[in-house]
C-alpha positions, 0 to 999 in steps of 0.5 A: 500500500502506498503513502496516498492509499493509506492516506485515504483508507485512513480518511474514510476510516474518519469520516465513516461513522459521521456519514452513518450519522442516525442509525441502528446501532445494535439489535439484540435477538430475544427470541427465534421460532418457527412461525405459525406452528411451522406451516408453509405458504405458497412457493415462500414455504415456512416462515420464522418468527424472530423478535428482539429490541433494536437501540439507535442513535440520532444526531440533533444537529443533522437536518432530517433530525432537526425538525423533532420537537424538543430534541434539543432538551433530549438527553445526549450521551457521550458522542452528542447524540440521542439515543432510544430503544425499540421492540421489533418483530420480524416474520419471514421466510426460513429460506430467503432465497423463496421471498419475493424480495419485498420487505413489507413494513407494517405500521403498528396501531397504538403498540398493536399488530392489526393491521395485517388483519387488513390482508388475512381473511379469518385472522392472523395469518388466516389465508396467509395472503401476505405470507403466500406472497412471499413476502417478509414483514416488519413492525416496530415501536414508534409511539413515545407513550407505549412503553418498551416491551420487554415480556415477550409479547407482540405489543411494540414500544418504544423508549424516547427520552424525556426533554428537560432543560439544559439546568436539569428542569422541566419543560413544561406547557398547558395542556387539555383533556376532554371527558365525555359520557363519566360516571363517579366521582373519579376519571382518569385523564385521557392524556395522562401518559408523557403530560403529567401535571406540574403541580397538583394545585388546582388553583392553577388550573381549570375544570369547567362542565358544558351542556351541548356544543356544536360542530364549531365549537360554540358551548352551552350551558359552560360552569366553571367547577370550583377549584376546591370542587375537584382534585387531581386525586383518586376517591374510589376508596377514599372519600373526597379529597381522594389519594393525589393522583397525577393521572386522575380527575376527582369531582366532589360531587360526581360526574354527570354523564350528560355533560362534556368535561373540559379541563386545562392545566399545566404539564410537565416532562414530554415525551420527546415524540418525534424520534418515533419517526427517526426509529422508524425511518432507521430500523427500516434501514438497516433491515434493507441495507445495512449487514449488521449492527455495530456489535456484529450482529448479522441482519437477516434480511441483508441483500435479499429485499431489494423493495420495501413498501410500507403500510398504516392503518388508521391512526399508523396511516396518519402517522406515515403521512406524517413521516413523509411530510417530515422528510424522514422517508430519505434515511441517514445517509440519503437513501430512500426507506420505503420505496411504496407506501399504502396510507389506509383509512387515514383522513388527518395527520395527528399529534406525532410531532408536537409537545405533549400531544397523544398520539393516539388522539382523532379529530375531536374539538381542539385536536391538531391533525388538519392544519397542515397538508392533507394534499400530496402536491404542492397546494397554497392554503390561502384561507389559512394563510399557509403558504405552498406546501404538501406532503410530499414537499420534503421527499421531492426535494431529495428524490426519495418520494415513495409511490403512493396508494391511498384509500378513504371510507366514510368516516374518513370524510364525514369525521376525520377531515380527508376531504380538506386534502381532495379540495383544498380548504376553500372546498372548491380547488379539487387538487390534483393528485401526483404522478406518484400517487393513487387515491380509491374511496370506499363507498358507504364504509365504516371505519376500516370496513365492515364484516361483510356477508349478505344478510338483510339485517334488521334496521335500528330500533331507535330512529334517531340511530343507524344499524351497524354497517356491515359494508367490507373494505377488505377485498378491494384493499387486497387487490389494491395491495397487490397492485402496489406490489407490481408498481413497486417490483414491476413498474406496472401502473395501478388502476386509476384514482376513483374518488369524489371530487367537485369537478364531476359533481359527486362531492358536496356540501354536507346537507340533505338537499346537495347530497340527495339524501332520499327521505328514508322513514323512520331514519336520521338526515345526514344535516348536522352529522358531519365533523367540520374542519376548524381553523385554530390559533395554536400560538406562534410556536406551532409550526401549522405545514409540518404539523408539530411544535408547541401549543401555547394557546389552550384551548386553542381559539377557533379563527376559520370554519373550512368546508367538509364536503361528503359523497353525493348519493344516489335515489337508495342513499348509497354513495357515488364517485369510489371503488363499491365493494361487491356487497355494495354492487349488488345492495341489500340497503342503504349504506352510509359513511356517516352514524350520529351520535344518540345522546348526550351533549354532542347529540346528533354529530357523527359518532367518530368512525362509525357508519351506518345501515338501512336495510331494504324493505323485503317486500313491495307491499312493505316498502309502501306501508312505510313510504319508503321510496326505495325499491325493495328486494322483491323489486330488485332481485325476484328470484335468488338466482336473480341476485346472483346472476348480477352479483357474478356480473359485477364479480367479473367486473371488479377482477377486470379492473383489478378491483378484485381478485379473482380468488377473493371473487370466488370466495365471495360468490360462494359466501352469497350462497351460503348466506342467501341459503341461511337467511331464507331472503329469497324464500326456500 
């Protein structure tokens, strides 16, 4: 070896760890085991099942760290970097060389694995459609108030550190909760993990008891509980004043289901929540890239996942959108983490960046999640005076933009404010989407889906209230899902976008009249359900286009109401402009995206992610005894035969416009007939 070549082994020798920057420093392997009892799957075999905790550090100074709230009061080891711990699970094929060479990368849900029920019908792993795939997965702890897991189980957590001022001090910031529908005199505080109070003295803080309040915030009947009314205690066992209890409301007298409970007060030692995003960003990582951690633990993925696709349901949904607004998509070393992305059921953003935030919170009164982007492009909010931004801003300057498939149900237009991300927040601008993106709306869906079937069901006995919507969301996002995969691997397009939008007119103004809501006797309108999008004034420290910082301003003053728009429907009620399922194709009822709430003081508003159904009248006869303006099932579908014949039709269908697999249209098919069979609809 020459004099320069040793000159420059020894300055990459120097320079090496710098570029390593954020990392997975160390993975420890708690346990290995065959997984699923040993059973083999497709051409991918059996599969294994290998658990452990990965620790990391991040570098504060670098500018992908740099937009973590507090990680300059996160303590810092030796090196000046911050360190954290995180559970992982890792499930993939015995024998590698059988794998797809996709590395699927699950998001949990507050700790959990669901949303691999997504994909598995009958449960994990159920018809292993994942796993038949050949594909390996991954989860891992990302939620700062989900502890570290360290008893075996498939709960995932994480440990962050806690910020704290350079003197040792706390940090500290007013915070609020809201309690509905309490009985007792004792309520835990919904938020008490990561914002415990800084004083117990309610002389500094507010509890106040209203009676009703509206989609816009405007409170009724508002009284201010005395401070020496109520303690932050537990009187279960001990008699007003109570046990001190940080993590506990007591009310002298009582709480009173028919109120709502505000309380407001000052909280200390936040988790440092946004170094969930760094751990996630940097085990995801190193299972794609790196050949082992520092100690010399092999990884076990190493060279044979080429692809990586990441996927979040829900609340792991609004956490990935939130992920890639932040840049952490771009690892360490400027490489890109998922190479796809599918955001599930995900209408807002959410608390995952900001000072004492939870994690776990929706779209309720005072909730941040909407005021940041909810569009992929570019987009120039001028109601609220922000300027162009999207959530893909940070990744286009990098060119680390995953491709994208995005899907919507009903409550993620009536309650959780995805609409805002389809027509801007003048309600008028239908944004375009990216060439990287692809957006599918489930009509007339709950939450994630319904169960599924073909029975007719029973109406709602109380006609203020809907039946539970069994409309399925599950085939169509199999289907989905395999067209990412082929867009990822193959370079093959998924079908095109199909979802409301006010050019081709199916979305609309939240009233029975712009949605032609058909008079339906003996149920609830849709007037007054849906959860508007309200502008609030978080103070000069939040940072609204990347949805983190600190809320000073609590509650938060309200400054704009912005338009939520819902699916217009057709003359049975059933919505327009999405991707129906096959139950939806060949209906039994009306099904609706939205559900109100039956009582108590936000009476008649959606009731969060629920949504409903009407079934149809069996008979002529009794569709017009009721005036029902639906047609009813002897009218639709005279003979079961009838039935199928037009349900095999839309099968065919949905399988020609990769809607539907066709092992899943078979399955369904002979579901109808086991269920029409069992229910007797058609007679014998």
């Amino acid at each position: 070896m020459n004099r320069t070549t040793a000159l420059i082994g020894g300055f990459v020798c120097l320079i090496a760890p710098s570029l390593l920057g954020a990392r997975i420093v160390k993975i420890a392997v708690t346990s290995r085991s065959a997984a699923f009892n040993g059973q083999a799957f497709g051409t991918a075999g059996a599969f294994e099942k290998i658990k452990g905790i990965a620790s990391g550090e991040i570098d504060p100074k670098d500018r992908r760290n740099a937009v973590i709230t507090d990680i300059q009061f996160a303590p810092k080891n030796a090196k000046g970097l911050v360190e954290y711990r995180t559970n992982f699970t890792l499930i993939k094929p015995i024998d590698m060389t059988k794998s797809a060479g996709v590395l699927f990368y699950n998001i949990v849900n507050r700790g959990g694995h669901q949303g691999t029920t997504t994909f598995h019908v009958g449960g994990d792993p159920g018809d292993g459609f994942l796993y038949k795939l050949g594909e390996a997965v991954l989860w891992s702890g990302w939620q700062g108030d989900i502890p570290l897991v360290i008893d075996g189980s498939d709960r995932e957590g994480i440990e962050v550190p806690i910020a704290r001022k350079p003197d040792g001090s706390p940090v500290t910031s007013p915070v609020w909760d809201r309690i509905t529908a309490a009985t007792g005199n004792t309520q835990s505080l919904p938020g008490a993990a990561g914002r415990a109070p800084a004083t117990l003295d309610t002389t500094k803080a507010r509890l106040i008891s209203e009676t009703s309040e509206t989609p816009e915030g405007v409170k009724t009947g508002v009284v201010t509980i005395p401070s020496t009314d109520w303690a932050f205690a537990d009187c279960r066992a001990t008699p007003f004043p109570g046990t001190p209890d940080p993590t506990r409301l007591c009310l002298k007298n009582g709480f009173n289901p028919a109120l709502l409970y505000e309380v407001v007060y000052t909280a200390k030692d936040p988790f440092v929540l946004g170094v969930g995003m760094a751990a996630m960003r940097d085990i995801v990582s190193f299972f794609r890239y790196a050949a082992k951690d520092d100690a010399g633990t092999a990884n076990p993925l190493y060279g044979t996942v080429p692809h990586v696709i990441g996927m979040g349901d829900s609340q792991s949904g609004r956490f990935g959108k939130n992920f890639l607004n932040l840049g952490f998509n771009e690892d360490e070393i400027g490489k890109i983490v998922w190479d796809g992305f599918n955001a599930r059921i995900a209408g807002t953003e959410g608390g995952f960046n900001i000072r004492f935030a939870r994690p776990g919170e929706m779209a309720e009164m005072y909730n941040p999640g909407a005021d940041g982007p909810l569009w992929w492009g570019d987009y120039t909010d001028q109601v609220r005076d922000h300027p162009a931004w999207g959530l893909l801003h940070r990744c286009q300057m990098t060119s680390t933009c995953p491709k994208i498939t995005e899907t919507y149900g009903g409550p993620e237009y009536w309650y959780s404010h995805g609409t805002v991300g389809i027509a801007g927040t003048t309600g008028k601008d239908d944004i375009p989407l990216p060439d990287n993106v692809r957006r599918y709306y489930h009509p007339g869906t709950p939450h994630g889906g319904g169960r599924g079937g073909f029975a007719l069901g029973v109406p709602a006995a109380n006609p203020g209230t809907l039946a539970a919507n069994p409309n399925p969301e599950k085939e169509t996002d199999r289907a989905l899902y395999v067209a990412l995969v082929d867009w990822v691997v193959k370079g093959v397009p998924p079908p095109a976008s199909i979802y409301p939008r006010i050019t081709n007119g199916t979305l609309v103004t939240a009233n029975s009249a712009a949605i032609g809501w058909p008079a339906i006797p003996n149920a609830p309108k849709p007037d007054g359900v849906v959860n508007p999008v309200l502008d609030y004034d978080y103070g000069p420290e939040f940072r609204y286009n990347d949805e983190s910082g600190v809320i000073t301003n609590v509650p938060p003053p309200i400054k704009h109401l912005i338009p939520a728009l819902v699916p217009k429907v057709d003359a049975d009620g059933n919505e327009m402009g999405g991707v129906g399922s096959l139950l939806q194709r060949v209906p039994l009822g009306t099904y609706t995206g939205w559900s109100p709430i039956a009582s108590g003081p936000l009476k008649g508003r959606q009731n969060s992610l629920v949504a409903g159904y009407i079934p149809f009248a069996k008979t002529k006869a009794e569709r017009l005894a009721t005036g029902d303006p639906r047609l009813s099932i002897e009218e639709r579908y005279p003979t079961a035969a009838a039935y199928y014949a037009t349900a095999v039709k839309q099968a065919n269908a949905l399988v020609q416009q990769r809607f539907l697999l066709p092992e899943d249209a078979v399955r369904l098919l002979n579901q109808m007939v086991t269920d029409l069979e069992a229910s007797k609809l058609f007679g014998k």
